[in-house]
DSSP file (Angstrom, degrees, kcal/mol; ACC not computed):
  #  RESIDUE AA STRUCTURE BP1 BP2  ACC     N-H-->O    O-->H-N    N-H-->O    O-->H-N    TCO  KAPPA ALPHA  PHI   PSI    X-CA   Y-CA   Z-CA
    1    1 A X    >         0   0    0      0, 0.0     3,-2.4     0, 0.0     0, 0.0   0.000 360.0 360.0 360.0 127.1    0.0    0.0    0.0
    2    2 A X  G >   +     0   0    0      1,-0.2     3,-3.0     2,-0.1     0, 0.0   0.917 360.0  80.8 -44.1 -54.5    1.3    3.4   -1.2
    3    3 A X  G 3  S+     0   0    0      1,-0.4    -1,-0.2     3,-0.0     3,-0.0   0.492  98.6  33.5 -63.0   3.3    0.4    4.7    2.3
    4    4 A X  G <  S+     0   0    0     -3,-2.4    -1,-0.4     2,-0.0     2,-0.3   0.111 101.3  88.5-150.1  58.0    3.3    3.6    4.0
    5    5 A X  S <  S-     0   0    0     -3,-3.0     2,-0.4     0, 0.0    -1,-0.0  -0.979  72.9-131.1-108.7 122.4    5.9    3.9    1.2
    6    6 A X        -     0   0    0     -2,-0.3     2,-1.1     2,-0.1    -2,-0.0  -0.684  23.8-131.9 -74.5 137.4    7.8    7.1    0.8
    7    7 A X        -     0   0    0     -2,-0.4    14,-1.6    14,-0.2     2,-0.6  -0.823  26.7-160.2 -96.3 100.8    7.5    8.1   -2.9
    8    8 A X        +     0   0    0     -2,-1.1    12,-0.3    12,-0.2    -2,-0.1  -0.569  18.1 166.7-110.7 102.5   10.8    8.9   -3.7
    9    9 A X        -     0   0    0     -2,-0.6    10,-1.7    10,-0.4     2,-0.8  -0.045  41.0 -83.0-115.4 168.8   12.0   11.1   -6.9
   10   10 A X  B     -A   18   0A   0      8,-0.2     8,-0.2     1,-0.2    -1,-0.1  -0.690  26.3-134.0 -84.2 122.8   15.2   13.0   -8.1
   11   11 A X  S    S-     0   0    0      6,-2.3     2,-0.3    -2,-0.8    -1,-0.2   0.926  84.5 -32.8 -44.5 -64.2   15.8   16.2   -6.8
   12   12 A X  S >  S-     0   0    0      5,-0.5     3,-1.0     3,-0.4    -1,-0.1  -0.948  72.5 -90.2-155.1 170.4   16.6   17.3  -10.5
   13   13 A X  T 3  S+     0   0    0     -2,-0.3    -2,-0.1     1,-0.2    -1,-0.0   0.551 117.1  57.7 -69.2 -13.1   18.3   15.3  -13.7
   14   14 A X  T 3  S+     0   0    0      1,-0.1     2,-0.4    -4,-0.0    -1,-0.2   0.428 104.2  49.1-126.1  -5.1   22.1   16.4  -12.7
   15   15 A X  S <  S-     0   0    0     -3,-1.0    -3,-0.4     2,-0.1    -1,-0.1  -0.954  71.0-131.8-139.3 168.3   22.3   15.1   -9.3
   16   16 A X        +     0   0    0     -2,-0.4    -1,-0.1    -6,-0.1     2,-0.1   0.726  64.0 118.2 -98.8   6.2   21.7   11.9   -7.3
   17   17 A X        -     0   0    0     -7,-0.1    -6,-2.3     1,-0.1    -5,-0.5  -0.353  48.5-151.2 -54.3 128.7   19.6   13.3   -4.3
   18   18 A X  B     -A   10   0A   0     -8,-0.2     2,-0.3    -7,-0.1    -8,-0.2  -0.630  10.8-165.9 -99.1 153.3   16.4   12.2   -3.8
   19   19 A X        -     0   0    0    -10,-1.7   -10,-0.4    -2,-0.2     2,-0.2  -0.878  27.1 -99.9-110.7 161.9   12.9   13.8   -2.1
   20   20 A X        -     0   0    0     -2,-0.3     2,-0.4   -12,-0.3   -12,-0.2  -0.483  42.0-103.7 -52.2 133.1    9.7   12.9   -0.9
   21   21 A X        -     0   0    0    -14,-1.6   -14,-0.2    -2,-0.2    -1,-0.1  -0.668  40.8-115.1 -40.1 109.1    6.8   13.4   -2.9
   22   22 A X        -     0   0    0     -2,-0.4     2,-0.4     1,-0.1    -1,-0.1  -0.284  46.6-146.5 -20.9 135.5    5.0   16.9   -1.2
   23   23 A X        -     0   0    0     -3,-0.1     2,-0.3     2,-0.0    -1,-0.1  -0.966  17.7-159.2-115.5 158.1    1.9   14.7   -0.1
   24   24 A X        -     0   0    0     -2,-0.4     2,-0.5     2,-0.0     0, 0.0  -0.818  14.0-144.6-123.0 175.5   -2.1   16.2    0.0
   25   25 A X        -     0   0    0     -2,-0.3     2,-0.4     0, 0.0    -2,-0.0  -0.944  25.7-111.5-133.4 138.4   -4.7   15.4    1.5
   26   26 A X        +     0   0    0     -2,-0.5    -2,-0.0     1,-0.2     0, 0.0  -0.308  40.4 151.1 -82.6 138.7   -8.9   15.9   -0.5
   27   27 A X        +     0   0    0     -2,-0.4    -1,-0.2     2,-0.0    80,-0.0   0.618  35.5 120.8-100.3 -41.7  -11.5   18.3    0.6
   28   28 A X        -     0   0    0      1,-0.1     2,-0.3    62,-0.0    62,-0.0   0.221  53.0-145.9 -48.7 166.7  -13.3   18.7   -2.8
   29   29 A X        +     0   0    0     78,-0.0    62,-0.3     2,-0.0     2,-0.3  -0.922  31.0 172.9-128.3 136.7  -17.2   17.8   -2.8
   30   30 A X        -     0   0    0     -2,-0.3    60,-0.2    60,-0.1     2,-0.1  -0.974  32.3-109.4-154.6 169.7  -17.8   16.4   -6.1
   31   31 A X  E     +B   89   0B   0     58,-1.9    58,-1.1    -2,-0.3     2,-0.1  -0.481  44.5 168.8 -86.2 148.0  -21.0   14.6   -8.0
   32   32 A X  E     -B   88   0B   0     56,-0.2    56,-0.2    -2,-0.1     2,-0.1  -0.412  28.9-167.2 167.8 147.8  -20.6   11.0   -8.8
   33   33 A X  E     -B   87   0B   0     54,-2.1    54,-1.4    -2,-0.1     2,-0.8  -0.365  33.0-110.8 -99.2 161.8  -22.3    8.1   -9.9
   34   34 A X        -     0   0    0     52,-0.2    28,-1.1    -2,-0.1    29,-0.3  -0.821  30.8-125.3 -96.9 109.7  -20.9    4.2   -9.7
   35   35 A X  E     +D   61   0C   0     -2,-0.8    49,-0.9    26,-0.2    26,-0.2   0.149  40.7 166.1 -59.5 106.9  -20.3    2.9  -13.0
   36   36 A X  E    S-     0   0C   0     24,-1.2     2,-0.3     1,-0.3    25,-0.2   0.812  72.0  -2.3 -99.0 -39.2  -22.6   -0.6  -13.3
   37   37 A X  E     -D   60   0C   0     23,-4.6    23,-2.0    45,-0.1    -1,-0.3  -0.984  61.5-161.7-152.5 178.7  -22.4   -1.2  -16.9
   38   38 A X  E     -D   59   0C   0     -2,-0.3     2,-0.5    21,-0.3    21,-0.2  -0.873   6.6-164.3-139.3 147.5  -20.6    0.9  -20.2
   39   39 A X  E     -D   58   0C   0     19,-0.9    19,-2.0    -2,-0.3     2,-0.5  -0.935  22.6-138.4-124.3 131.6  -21.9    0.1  -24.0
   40   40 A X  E     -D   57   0C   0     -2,-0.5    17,-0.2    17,-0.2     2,-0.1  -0.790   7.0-129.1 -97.5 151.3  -19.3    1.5  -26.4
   41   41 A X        -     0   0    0     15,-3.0    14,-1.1    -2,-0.5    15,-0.3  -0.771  31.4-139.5 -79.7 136.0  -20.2    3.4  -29.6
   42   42 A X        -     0   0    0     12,-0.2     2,-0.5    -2,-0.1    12,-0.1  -0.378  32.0 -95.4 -76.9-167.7  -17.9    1.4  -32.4
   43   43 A X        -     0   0    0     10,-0.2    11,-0.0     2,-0.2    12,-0.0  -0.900  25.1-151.7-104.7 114.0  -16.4    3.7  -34.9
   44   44 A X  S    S+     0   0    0     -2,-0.5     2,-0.6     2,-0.0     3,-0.1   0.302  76.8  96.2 -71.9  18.9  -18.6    3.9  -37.9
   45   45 A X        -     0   0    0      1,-0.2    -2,-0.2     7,-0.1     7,-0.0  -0.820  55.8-176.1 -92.1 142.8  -15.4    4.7  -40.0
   46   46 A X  S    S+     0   0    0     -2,-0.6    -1,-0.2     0, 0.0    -2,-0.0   0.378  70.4  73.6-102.5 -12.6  -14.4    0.8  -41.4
   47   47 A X  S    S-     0   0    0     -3,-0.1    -2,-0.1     1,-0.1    -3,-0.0   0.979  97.6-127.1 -70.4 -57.0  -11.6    2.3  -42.9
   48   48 A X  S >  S+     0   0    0      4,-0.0     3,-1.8     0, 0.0    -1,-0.1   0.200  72.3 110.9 142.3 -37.7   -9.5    3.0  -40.7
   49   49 A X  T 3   +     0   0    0      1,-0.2    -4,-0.0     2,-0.1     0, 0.0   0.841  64.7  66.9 -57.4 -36.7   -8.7    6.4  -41.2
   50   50 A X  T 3  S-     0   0    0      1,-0.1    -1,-0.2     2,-0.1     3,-0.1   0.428  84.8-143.9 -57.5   1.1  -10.2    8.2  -38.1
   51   51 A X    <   +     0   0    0     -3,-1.8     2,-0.3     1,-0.1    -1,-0.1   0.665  59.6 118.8  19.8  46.3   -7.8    6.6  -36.1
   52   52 A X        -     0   0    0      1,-0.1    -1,-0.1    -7,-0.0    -7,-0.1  -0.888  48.4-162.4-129.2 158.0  -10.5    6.2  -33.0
   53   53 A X  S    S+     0   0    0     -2,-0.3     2,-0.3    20,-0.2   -10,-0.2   0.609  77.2  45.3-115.4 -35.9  -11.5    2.8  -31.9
   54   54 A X        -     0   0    0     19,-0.2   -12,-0.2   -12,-0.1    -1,-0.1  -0.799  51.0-157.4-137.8 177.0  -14.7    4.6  -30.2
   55   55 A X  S    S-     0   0    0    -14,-1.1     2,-0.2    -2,-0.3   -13,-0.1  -0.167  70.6-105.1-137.6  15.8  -17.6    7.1  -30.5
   56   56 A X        -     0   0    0    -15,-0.3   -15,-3.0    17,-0.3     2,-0.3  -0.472  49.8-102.4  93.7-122.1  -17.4    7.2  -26.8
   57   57 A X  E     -DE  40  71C   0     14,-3.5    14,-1.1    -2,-0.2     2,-0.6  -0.983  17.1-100.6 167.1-176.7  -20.6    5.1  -24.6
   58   58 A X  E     -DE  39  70C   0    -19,-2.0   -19,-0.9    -2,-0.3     2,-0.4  -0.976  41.3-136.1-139.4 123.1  -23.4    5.2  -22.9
   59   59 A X  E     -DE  38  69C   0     10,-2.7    10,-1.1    -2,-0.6     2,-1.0  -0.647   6.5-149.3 -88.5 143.1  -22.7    4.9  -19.1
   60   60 A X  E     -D   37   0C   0    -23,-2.0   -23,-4.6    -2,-0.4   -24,-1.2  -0.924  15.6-140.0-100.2 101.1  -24.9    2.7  -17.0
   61   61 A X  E     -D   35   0C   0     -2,-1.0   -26,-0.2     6,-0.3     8,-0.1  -0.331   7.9-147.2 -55.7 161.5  -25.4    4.0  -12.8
   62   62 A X  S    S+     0   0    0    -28,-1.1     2,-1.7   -26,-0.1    -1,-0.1   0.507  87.5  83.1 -52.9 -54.0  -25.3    1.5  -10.6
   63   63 A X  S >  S-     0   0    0    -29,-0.3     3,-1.7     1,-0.2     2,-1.4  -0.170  74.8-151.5 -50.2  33.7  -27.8    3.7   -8.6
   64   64 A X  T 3  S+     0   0    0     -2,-1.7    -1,-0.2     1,-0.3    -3,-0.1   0.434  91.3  73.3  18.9 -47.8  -31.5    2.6  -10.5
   65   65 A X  T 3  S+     0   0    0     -2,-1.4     2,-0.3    -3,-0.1    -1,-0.3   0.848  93.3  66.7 -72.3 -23.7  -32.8    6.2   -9.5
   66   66 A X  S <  S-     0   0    0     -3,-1.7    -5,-0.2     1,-0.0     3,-0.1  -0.820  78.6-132.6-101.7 152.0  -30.5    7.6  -12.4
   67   67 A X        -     0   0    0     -2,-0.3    -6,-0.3     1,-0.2    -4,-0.1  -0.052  36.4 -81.7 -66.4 161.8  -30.7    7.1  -16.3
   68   68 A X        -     0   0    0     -8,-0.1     2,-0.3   -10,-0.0    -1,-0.2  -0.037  49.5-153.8 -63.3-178.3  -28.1    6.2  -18.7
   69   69 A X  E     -E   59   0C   0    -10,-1.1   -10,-2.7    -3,-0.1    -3,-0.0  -0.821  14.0-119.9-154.7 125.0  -25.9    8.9  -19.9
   70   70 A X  E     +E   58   0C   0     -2,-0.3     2,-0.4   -12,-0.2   -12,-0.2   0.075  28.0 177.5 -33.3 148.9  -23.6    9.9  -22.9
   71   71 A X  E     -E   57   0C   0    -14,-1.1   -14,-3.5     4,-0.0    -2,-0.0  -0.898  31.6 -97.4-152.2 149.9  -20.0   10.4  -22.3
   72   72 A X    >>  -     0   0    0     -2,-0.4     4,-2.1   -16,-0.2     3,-1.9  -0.207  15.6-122.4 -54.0 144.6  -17.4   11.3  -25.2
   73   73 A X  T 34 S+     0   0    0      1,-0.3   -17,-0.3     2,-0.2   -19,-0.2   0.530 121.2  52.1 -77.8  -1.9  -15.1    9.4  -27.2
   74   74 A X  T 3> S+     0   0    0      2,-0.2     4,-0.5     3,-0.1    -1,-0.3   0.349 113.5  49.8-110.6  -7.4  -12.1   12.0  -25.7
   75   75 A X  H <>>S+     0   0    0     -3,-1.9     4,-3.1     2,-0.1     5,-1.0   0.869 111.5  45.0 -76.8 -66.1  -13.7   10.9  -22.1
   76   76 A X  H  <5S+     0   0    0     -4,-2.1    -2,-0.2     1,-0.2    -3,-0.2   0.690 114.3  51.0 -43.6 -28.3  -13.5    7.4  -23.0
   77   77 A X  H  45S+     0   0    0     -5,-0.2    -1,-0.2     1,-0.1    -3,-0.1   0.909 117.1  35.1 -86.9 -61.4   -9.8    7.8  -24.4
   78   78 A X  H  <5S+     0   0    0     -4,-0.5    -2,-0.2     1,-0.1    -3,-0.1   0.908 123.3  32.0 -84.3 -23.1   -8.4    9.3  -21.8
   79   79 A X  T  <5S-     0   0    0     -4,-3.1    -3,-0.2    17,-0.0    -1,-0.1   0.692  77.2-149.9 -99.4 -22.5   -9.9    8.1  -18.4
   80   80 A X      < -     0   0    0     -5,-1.0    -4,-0.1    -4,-0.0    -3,-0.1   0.897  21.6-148.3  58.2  36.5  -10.5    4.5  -19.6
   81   81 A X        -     0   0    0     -6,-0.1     2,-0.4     1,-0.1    18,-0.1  -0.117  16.1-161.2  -8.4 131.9  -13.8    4.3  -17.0
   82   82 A X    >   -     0   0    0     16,-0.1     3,-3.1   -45,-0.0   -47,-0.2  -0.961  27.5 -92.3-123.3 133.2  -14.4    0.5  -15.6
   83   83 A X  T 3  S+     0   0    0     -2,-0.4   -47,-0.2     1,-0.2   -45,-0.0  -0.316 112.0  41.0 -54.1 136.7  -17.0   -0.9  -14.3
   84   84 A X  T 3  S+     0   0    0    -49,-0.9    -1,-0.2   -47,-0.1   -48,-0.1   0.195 105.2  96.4 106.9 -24.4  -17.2   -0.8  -10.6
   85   85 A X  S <  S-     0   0    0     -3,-3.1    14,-0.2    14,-0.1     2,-0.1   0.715  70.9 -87.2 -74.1-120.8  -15.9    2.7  -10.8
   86   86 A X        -     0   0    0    -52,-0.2     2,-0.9     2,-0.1    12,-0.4  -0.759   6.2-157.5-157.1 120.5  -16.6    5.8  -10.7
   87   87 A X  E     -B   33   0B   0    -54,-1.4   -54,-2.1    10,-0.2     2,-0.2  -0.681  35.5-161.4-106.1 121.8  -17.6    8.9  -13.2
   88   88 A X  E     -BC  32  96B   0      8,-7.0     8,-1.5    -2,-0.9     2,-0.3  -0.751  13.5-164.0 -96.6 151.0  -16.6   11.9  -11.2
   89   89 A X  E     -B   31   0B   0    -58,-1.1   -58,-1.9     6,-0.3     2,-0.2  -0.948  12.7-150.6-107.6 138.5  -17.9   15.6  -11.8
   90   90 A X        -     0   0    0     -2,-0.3   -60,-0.1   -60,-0.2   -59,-0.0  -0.579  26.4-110.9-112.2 163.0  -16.1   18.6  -10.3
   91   91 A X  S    S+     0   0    0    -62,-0.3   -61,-0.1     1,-0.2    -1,-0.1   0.656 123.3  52.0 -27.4 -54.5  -17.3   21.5   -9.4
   92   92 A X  S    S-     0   0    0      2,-0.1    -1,-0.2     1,-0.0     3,-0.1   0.674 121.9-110.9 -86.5 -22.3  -15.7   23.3  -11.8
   93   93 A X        +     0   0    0      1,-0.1     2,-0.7     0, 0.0    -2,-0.1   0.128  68.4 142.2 120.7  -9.5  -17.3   20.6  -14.2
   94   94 A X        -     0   0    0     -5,-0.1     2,-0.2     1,-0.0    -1,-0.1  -0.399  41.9-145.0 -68.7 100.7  -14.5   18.9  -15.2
   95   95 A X        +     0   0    0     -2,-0.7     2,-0.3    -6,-0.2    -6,-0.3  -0.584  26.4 154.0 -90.1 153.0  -15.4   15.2  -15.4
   96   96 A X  B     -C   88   0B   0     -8,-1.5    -8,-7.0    -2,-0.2     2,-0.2  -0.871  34.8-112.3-158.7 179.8  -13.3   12.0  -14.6
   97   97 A X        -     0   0    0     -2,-0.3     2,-0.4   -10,-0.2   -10,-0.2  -0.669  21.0-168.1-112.0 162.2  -13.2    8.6  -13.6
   98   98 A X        -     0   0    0    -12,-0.4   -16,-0.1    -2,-0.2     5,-0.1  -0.824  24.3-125.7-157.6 122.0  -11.9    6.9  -10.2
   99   99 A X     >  -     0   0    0     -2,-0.4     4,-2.1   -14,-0.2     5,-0.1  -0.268  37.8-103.1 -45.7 153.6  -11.4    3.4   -9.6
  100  100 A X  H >> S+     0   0    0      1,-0.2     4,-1.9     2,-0.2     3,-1.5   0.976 110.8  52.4 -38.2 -78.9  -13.3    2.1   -6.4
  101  101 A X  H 3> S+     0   0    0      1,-0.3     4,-2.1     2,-0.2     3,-0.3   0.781 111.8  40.4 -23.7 -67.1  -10.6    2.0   -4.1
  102  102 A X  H 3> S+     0   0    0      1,-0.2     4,-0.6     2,-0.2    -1,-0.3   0.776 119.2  45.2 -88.1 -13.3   -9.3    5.1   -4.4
  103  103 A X  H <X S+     0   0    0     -4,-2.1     4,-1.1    -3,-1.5    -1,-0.2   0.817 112.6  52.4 -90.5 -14.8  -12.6    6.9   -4.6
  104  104 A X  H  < S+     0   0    0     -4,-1.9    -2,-0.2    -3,-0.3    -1,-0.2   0.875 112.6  45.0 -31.8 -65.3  -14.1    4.8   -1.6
  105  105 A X  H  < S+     0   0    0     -4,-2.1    -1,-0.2    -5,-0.2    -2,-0.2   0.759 118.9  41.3 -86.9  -4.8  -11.3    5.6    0.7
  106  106 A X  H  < S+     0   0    0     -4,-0.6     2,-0.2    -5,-0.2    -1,-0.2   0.616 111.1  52.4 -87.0 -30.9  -11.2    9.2   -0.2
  107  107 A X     <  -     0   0    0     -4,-1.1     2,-0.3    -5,-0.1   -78,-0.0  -0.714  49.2-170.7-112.0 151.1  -15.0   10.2   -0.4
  108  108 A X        -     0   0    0     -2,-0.2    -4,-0.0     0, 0.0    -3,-0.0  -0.904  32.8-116.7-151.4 115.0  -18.1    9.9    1.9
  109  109 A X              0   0    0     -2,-0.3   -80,-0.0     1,-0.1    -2,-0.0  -0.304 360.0 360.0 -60.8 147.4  -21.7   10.7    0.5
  110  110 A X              0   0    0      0, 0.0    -1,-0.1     0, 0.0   -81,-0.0   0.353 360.0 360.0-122.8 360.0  -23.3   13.6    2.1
């Protein structure tokens, strides 16, 4: 478990002293639902050329009181959302994913 490993990095590329990792600790309140099931859109291109494997998906809560929901093929690309997880919304609006674990131990619904 990371929490009782020091993360240690190189001070800078020219010498061989190391630090600790700064660590933080979350505050945020943020929206988010638990991922139960994903459909992915294929890529209607058959060629090839668009060089996307998806057209993003249509997320499935866990939660029954909420609907499915779009999410983007530049959502899908980069956060790579599992079942089991979590599709996070920030304040600011800025959506992401979190594996269980880390959003479990991190979070408490209010």
């Amino acid at each position: 478990m990371l929490d009782s490993m020091k993360l240690l990095f190189k001070v800078n590329n020219m010498s061989e002293n190391s630090a600790e990792m700064p660590r933080y600790q979350c505050h945020k309140k943020v929206w988010a639902l638990k991922i139960k099931g994903i459909q992915y859109k294929p890529n209607p291109d058959t060629t090839g050329k668009s060089c996307s494997a998806s057209y993003g998906a249509v997320i499935t809560p866990e939660d029954d009181g909420y609907g499915e929901f779009e999410v983007s093929a530049e959502y899908i690309c980069k956060h790579k959302p599992q079942i089991g997880g979590y599709y996070v919304v920030y304040d600011d609006g800025y959506k992401s994913f979190s594996p269980a674990s880390a959003f479990e131990s991190g979070y408490a619904r209010i």
